[in-house]
C-alpha positions, -999 to 999 in steps of 0.1 A, spaced: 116 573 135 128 533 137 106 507 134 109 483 163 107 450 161 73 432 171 77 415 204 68 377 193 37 362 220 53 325 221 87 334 232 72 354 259 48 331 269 79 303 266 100 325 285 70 330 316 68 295 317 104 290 323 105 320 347 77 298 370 91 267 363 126 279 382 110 293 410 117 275 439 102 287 478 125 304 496 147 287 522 153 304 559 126 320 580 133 354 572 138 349 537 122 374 514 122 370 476 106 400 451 92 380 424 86 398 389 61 383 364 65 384 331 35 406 315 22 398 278 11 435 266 -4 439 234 17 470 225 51 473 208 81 479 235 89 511 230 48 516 237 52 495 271 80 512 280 59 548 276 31 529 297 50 521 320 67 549 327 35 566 325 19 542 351 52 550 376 43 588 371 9 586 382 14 561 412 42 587 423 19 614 420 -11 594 440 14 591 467 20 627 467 -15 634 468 -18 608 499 3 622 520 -5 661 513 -36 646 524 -28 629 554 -6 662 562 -40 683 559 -59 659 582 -33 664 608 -29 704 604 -69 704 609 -66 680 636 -47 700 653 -63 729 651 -85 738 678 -119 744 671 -134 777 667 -162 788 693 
């Protein structure tokens, strides 16, 4: 397996700073601007990038769990009540 390179905290940081610095409000009324902040984590990237994917897995599979749910609150609304 390669080693990966350590990730190095001040260029990071540096780089978040510069990343706010730019930002500027966005012009027009319906404007609408997806910012993305730039996260410090304390593991190696190929680590953060198995966390993260992680993370994407389990909010997907939250979502699915919502709405089979939401879809089982309907069905039993629905349902008319036994006598």
């Amino acid at each position: 397996m390669p080693l990966s390179t350590p990730v190095r905290p001040s260029s990071v940081s540096t780089a978040a700073a510069i990343a706010n610095s730019n930002r500027k409000e966005p012009t027009g009324k319906g404007a609408k601007v997806c910012w993305i902040e730039l996260k410090n984590y304390p593991y190696q990237p190929d680590h953060q990038v198995e966390l993260l994917h992680l993370q994407a897995e389990a909010d997907a599979l939250l979502i699915k769990l919502q709405a089979t749910e939401q879809k089982h609150l309907a069905q039993q609304a629905e349902a008319p009540l036994a006598p």
